[in-house]
N, CA and C atoms as a LAMMPS dump frame, in Angstrom:
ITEM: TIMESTEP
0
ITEM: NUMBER OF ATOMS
195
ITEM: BOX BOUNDS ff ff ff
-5.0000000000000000e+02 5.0000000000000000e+02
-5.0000000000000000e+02 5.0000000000000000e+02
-5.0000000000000000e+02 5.0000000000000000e+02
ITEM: ATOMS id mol type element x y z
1 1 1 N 91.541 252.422 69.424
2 1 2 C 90.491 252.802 70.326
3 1 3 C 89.319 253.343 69.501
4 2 1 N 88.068 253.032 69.848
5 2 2 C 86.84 253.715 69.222
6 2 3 C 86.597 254.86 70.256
7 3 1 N 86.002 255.902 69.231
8 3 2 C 86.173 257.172 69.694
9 3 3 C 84.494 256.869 69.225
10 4 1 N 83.576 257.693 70.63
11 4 2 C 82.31 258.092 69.964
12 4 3 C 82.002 259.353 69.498
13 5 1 N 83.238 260.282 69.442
14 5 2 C 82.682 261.697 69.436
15 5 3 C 82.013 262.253 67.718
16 6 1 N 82.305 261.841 67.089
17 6 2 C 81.13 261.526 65.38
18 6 3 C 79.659 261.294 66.151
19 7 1 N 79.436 260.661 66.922
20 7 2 C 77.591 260.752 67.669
21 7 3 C 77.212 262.196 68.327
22 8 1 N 78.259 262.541 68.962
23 8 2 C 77.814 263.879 69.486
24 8 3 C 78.184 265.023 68.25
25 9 1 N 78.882 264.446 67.298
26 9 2 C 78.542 266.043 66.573
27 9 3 C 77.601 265.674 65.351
28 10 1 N 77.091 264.312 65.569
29 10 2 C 75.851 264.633 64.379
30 10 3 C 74.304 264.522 64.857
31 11 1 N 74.494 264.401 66.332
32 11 2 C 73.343 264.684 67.195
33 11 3 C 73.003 266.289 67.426
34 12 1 N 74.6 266.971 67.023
35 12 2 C 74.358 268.055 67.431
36 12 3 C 73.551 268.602 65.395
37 13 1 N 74.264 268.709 65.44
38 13 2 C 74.029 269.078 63.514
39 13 3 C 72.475 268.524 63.505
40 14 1 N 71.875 267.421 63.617
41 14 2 C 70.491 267.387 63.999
42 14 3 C 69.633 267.779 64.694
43 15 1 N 70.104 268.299 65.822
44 15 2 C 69.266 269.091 66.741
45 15 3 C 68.398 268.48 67.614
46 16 1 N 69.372 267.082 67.582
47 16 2 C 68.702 265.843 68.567
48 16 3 C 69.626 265.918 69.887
49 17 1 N 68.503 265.706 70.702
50 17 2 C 69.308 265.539 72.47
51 17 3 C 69.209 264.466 72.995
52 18 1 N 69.609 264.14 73.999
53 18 2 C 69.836 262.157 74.528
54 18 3 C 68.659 262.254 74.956
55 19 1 N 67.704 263.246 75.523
56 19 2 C 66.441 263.019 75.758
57 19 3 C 65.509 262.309 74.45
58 20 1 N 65.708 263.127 73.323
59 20 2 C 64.696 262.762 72.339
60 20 3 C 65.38 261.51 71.971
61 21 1 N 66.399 260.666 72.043
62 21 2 C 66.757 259.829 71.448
63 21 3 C 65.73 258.626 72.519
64 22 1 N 66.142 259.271 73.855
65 22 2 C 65.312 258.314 74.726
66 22 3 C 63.735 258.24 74.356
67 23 1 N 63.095 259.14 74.026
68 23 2 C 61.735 259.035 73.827
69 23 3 C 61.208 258.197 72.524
70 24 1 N 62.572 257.991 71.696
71 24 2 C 62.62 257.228 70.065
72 24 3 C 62.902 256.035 70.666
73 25 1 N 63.506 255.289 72.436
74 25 2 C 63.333 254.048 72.301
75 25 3 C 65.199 254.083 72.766
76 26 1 N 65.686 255.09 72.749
77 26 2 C 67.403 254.363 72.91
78 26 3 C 67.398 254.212 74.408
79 27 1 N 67.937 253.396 74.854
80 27 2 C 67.983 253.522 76.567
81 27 3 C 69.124 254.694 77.126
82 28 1 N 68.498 254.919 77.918
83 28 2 C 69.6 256.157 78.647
84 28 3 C 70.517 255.696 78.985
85 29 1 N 71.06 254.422 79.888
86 29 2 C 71.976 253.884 80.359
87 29 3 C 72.759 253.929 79.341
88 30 1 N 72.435 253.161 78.21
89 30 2 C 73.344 252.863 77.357
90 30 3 C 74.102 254.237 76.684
91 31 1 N 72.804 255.272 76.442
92 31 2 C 73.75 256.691 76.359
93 31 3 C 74.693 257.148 76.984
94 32 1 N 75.011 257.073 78.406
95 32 2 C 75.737 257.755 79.191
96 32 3 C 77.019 256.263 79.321
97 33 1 N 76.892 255.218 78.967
98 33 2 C 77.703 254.169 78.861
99 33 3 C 78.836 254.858 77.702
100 34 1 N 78.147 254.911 76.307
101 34 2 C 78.576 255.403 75.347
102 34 3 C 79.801 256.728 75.797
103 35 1 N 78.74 257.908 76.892
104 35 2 C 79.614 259.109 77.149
105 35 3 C 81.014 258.532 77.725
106 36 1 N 81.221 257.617 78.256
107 36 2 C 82.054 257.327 79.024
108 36 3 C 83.225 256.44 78.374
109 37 1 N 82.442 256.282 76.851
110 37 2 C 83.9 255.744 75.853
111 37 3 C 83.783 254.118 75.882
112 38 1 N 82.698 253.424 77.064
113 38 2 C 82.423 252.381 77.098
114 38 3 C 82.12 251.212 75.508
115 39 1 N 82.535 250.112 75.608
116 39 2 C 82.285 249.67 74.393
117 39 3 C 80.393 249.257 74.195
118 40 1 N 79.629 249.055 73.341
119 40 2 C 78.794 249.103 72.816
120 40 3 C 78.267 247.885 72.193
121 41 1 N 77.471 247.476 71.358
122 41 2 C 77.076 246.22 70.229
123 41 3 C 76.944 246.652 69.165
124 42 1 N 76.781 245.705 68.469
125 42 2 C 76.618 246.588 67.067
126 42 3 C 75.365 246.819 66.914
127 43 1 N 74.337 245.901 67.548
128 43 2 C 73.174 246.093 67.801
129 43 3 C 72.373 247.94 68.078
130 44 1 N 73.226 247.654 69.075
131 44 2 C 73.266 249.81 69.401
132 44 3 C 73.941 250.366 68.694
133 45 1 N 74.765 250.029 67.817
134 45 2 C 75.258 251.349 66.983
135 45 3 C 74.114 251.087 65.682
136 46 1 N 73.853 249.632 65.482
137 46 2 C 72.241 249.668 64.096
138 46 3 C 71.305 250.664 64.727
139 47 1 N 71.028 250.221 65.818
140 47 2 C 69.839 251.566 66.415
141 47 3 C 69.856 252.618 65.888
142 48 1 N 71.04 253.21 66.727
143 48 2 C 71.64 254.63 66.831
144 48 3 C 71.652 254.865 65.243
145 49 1 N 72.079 254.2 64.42
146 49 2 C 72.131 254.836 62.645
147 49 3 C 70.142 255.166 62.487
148 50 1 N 69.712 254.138 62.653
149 50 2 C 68.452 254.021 62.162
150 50 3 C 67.506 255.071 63.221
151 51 1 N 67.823 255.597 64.542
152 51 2 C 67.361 256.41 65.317
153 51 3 C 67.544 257.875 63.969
154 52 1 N 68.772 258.115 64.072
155 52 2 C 69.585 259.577 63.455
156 52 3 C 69.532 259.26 61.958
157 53 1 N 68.827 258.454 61.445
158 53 2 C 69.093 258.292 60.13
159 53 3 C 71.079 258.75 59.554
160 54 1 N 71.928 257.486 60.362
161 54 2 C 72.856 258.083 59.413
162 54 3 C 74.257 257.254 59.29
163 55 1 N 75.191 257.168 58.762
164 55 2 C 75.696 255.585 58.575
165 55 3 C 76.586 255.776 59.783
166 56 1 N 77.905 254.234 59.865
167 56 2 C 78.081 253.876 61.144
168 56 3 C 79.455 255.337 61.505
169 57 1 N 79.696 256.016 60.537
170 57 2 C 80.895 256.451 60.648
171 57 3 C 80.241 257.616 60.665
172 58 1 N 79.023 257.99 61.232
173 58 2 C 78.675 258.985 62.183
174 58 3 C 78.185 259.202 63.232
175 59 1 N 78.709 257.675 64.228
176 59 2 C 78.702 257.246 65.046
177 59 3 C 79.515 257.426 65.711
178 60 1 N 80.295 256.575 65.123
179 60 2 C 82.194 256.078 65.469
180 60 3 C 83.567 256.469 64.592
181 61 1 N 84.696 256.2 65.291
182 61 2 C 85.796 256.29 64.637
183 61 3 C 86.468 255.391 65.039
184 62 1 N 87.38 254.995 64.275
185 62 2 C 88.658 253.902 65.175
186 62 3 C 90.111 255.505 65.429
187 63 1 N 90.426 255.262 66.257
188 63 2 C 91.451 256.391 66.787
189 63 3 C 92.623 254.982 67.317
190 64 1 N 93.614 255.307 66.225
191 64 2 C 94.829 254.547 66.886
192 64 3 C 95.319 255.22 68.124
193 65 1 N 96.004 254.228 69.069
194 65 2 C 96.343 254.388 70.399
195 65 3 C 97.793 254.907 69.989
């Protein structure tokens, strides 16, 4: 299972909120998709690095089931 919780703690450590990510261009939907553990593209996780300046494995995790 991919775990997104690496996005919320390096959003937090940045001092970035899903608002400012929205105003950089990320769509909200897709944020609250994400909250919900929903799967993603890689497309949005390139964003999301290049939004937060930061690689993919502070994004994601793989979490065995």
């Amino acid at each position: 299972m991919i775990s997104y919780e690496p996005l919320f703690k390096t959003m937090q450590e940045k001092g970035i909120t899903s608002y400012q990510l929205q105003k950089r261009g990320f769509n909200r939907a897709t944020y609250y998709s994400i909250k919900q553990g929903k799967s993603v593209s890689t497309n949005t996780i390139a964003l999301l690095c290049k939004l937060l300046q930061c690689r993919v494995e502070d994004i994601m995790e793989y979490i065995e089931d």
